[in-house]
TIVEX-275756 format. One record per atom (N, C-alpha, C, O): x, y, z; residue in one letter. Coordinates in steps of 0.001 Angstrom, whole numbers, padded with zeros to 6 digits, always signed. Layout:
BEGIN
XYZA;...
//
This chain:
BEGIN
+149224+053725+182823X;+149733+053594+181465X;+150941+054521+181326X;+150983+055666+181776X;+151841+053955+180710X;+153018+054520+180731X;+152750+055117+178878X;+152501+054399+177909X;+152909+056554+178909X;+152605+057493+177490X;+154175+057847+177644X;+154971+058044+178563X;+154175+057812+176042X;+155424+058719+175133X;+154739+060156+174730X;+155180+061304+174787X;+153853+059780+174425X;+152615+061241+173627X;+151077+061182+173448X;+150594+060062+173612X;+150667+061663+173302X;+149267+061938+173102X;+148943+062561+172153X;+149628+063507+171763X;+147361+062033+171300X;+147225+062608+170025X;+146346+063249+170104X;+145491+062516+170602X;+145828+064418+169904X;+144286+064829+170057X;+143982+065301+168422X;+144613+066135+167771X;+142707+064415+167956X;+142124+065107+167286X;+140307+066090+166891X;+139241+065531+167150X;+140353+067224+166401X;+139187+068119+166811X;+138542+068566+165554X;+139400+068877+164727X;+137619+068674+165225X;+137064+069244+164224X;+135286+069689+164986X;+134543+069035+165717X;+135124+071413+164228X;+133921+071726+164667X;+133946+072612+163853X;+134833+073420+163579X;+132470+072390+163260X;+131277+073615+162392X;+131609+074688+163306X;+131842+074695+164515X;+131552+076067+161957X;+131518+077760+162786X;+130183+078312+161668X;+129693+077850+160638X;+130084+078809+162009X;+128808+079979+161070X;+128948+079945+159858X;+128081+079715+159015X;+130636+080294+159625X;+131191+080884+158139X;+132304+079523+157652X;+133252+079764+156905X;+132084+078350+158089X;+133009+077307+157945X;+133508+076446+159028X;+132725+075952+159839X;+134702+076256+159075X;+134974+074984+160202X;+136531+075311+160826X;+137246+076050+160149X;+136889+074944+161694X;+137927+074702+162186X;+138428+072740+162390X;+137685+071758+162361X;+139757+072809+162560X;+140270+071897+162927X;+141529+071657+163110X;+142145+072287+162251X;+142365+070968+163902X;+143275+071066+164581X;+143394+069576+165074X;+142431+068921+165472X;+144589+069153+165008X;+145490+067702+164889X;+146451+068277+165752X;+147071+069285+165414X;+146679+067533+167195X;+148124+067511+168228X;+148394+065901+167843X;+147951+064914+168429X;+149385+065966+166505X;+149924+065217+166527X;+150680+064600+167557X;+150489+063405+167778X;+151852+065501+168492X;+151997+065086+170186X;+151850+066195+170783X;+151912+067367+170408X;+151553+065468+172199X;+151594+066297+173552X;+152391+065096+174419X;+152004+063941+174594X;+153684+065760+174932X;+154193+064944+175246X;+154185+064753+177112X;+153325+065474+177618X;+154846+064069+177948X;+154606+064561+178936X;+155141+065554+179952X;+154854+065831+181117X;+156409+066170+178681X;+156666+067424+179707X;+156024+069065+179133X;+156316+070259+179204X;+154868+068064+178490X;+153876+069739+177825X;+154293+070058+176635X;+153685+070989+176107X;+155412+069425+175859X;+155349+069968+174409X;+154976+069268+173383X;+155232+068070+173270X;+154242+070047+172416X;+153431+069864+171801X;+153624+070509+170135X;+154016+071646+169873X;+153222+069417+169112X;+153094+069931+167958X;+152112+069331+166896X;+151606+068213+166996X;+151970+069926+166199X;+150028+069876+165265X;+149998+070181+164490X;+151071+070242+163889X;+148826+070620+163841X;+148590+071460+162996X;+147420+072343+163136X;+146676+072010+164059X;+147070+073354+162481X;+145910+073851+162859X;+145679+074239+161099X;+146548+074620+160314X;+143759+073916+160740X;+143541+074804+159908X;+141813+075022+159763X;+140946+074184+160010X;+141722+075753+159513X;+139878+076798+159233X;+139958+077244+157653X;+140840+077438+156816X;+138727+077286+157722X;+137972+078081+156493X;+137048+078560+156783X;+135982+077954+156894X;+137232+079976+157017X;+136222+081169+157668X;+136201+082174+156342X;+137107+082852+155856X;+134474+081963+155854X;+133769+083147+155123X;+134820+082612+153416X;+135538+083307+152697X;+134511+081395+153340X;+135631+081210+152144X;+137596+081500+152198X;+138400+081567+151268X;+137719+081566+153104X;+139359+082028+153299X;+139881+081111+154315X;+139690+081189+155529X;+140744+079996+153509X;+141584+079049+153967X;+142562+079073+154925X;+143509+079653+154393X;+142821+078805+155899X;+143814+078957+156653X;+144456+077451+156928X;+143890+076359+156971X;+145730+077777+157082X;+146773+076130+157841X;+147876+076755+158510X;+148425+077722+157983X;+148224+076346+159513X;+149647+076333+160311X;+149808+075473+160995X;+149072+074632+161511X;+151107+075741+161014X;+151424+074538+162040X;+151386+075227+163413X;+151333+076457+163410X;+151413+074438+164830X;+151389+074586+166160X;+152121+074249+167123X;+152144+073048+167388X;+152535+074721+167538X;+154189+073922+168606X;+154278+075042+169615X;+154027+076220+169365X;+154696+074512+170885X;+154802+075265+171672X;+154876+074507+172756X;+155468+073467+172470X;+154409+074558+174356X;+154501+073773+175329X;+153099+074668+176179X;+152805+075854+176329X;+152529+073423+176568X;+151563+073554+177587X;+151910+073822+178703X;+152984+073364+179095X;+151148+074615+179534X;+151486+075400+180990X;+151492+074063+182053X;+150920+073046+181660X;+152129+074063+183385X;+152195+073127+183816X;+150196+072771+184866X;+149731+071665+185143X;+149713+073808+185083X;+148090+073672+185065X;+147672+073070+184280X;+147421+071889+184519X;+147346+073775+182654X;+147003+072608+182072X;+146991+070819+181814X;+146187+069889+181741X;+148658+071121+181729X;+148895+069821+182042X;+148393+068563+183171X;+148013+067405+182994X;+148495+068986+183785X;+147517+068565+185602X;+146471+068319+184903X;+146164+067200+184493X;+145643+069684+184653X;+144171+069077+184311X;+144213+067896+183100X;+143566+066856+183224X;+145014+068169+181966X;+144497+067422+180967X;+144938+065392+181537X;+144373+064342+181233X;+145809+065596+182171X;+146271+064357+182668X;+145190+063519+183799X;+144988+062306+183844X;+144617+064543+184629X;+143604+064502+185375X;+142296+063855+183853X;+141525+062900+183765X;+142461+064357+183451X;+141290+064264+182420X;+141596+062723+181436X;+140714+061992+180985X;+142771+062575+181323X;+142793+061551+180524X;+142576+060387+181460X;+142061+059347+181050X;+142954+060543+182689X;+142133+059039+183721X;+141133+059156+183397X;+140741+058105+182889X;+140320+060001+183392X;+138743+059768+182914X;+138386+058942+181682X;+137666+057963+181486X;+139256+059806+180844X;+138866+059152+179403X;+139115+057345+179852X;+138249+056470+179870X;+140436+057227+180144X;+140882+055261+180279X;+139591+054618+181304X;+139179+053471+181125X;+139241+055180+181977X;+138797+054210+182784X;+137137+054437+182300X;+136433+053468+182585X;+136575+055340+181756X;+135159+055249+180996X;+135378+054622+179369X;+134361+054241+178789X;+136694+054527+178669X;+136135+054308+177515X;+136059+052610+177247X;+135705+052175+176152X;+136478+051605+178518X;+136296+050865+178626X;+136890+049762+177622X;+136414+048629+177687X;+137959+050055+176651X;+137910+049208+175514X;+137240+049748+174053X;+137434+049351+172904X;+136407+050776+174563X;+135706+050730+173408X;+136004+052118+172908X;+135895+053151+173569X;+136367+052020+171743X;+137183+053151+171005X;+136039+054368+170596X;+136488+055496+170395X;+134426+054117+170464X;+133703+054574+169994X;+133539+054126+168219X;+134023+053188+167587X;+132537+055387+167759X;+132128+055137+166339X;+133301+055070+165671X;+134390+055336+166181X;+133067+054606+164154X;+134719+054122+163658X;+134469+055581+162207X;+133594+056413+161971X;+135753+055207+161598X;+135817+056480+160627X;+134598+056687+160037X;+134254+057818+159693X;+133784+055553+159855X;+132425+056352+158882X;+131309+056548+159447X;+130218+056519+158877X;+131550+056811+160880X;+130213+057278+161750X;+130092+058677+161859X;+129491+059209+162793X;+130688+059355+160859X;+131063+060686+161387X;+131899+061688+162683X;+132162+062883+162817X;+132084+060616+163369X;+133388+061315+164374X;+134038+062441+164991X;+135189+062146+165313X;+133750+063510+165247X;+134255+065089+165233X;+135611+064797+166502X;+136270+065831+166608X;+135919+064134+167048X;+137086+063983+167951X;+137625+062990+167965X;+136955+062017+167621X;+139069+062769+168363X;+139730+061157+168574X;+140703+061730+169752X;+141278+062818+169781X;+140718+060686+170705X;+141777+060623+171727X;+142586+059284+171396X;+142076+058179+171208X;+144296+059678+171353X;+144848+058146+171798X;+145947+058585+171715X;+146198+059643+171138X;+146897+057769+172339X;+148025+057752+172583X;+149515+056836+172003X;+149221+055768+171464X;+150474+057036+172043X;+151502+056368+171108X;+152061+056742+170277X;+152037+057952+170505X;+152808+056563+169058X;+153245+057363+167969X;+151897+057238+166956X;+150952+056483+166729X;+152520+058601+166479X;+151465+059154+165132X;+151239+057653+164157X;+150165+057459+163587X;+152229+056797+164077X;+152311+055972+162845X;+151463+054364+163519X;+151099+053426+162809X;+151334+054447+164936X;+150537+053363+165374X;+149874+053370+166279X;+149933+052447+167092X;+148858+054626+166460X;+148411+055257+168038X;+147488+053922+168623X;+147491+052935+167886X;+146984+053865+169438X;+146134+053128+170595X;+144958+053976+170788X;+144690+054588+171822X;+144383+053963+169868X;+143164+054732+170306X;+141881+054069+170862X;+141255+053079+170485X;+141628+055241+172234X;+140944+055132+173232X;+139356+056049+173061X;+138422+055959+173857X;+139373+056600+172265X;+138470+057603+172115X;+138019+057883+170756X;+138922+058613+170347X;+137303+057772+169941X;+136703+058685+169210X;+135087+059640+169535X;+134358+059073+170350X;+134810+060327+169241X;+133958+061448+169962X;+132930+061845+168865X;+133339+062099+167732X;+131597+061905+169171X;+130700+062222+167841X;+130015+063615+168796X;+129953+063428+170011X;+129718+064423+168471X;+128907+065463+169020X;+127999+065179+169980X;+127431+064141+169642X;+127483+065673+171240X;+126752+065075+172369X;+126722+063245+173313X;+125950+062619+174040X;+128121+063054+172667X;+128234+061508+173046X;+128550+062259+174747X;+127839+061681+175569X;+129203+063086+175230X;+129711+063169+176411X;+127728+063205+177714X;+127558+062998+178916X;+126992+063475+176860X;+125395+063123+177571X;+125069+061979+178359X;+124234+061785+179242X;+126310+060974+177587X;+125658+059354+177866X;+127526+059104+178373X;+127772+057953+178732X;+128203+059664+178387X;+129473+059007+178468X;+131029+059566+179040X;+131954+060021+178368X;+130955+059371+180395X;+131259+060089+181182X;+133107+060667+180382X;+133555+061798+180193X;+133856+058969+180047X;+135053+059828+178776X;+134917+060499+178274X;+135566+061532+178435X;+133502+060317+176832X;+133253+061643+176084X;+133327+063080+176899X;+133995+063958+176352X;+132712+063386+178130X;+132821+064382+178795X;+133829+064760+179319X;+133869+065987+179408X;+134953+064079+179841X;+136475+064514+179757X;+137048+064733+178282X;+137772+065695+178026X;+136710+063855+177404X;+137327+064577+176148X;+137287+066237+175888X;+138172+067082+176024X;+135947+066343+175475X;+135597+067795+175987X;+136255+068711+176492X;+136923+069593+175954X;+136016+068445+177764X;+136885+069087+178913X;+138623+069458+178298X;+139312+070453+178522X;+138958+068120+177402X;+140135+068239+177370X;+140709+069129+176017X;+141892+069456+175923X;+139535+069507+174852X;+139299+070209+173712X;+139746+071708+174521X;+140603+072563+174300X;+138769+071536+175480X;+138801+073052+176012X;+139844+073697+176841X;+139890+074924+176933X;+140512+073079+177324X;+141806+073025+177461X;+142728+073135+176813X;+143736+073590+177353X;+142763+072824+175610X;+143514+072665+174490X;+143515+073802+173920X;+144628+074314+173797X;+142524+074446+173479X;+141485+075235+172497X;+142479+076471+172726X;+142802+077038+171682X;+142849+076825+173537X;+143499+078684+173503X;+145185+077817+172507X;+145851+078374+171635X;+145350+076727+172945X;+146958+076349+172150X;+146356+076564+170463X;+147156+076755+169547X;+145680+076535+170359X;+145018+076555+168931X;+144829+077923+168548X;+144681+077883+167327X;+144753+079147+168946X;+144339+080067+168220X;+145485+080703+168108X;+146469+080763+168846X;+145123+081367+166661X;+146438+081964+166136X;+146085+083088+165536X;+146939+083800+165008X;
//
C-alpha cells in the first residue's frame, strides 16, 4: 500500500481521569502532528504535538502496520458505538481508510489488534509532555 499518512487514534482510563491523543499524521519520513489532551485529578490539559519520529521507531511502527493490513482482513472492527478506545487508518484526515478500530483486550483474539498496541507503545513517549 502506497501511504501519504497515517492516523492513529488512542484513548485510555488513568486513576485520576483519562488521556488521549489524535496523530492526525505520521507521515512517511516520521513527521508527525496531533493533538494531545488529559484530565488528571480534575485539571484539563490540551496541546498540540508535532515533531518527527526516530528512524527505529519508524521501522518498527511500519513493521507493525503489515501486521495490522494483513490481520485486519477488511474488517475495520467495532463501529463508533461499540465503544472503541483505538483507530488505525490511513489517508487524509478528511477521508481516512480505516483499517482498525481497537476495543480493550481485542489484541487476545486478534493478532492486528496486537500490533496496534505495539504501535500505541511506540507512539506513547511522542505523547508526553
Amino acid at each position: 500500500m502506497s501511504v501519504n499518512s497515517w492516523i492513529v487514534k488512542w484513548y485510555e482510563s488513568t486513576d485520576a481521569g483519562y488521556r488521549r491523543w489524535f496523530f492526525r499524521r505520521i507521515t512517511p519520513d516520521g513527521s508527525y502532528f496531533g493533538e494531545f489532551e488529559s484530565v488528571e485529578a480534575n485539571m484539563p490539559h490540551q496541546t498540540t504535538i508535532e515533531g518527527e519520529i526516530s528512524r527505529a521507531h519508524l521501522g518498527q511502527i511500519t513493521s507493525l502496520v503489515a501486521r495490522i493490513e494483513s490481520g485486519a482482513s477488511g474488517h475495520e472492527g467495532p463501529d463508533e458505538r461499540d465503544g472503541w478506545t483505538g483507530l488505525f487508518a490511513y489517508g487524509l484526515i478528511s477521508n481516512p481508510n480505516i483499517l482498525l478500530r481497537y476495543r480493550a483486550d481485542d489484541e487476545t483474539t486478534s493478532d492486528a489488534a496486537s500490533a496496534f498496541r505495539e504501535v500505541i507503545e511506540v507512539l506513547r513517549p511522542y505523547t508526553e509532555i
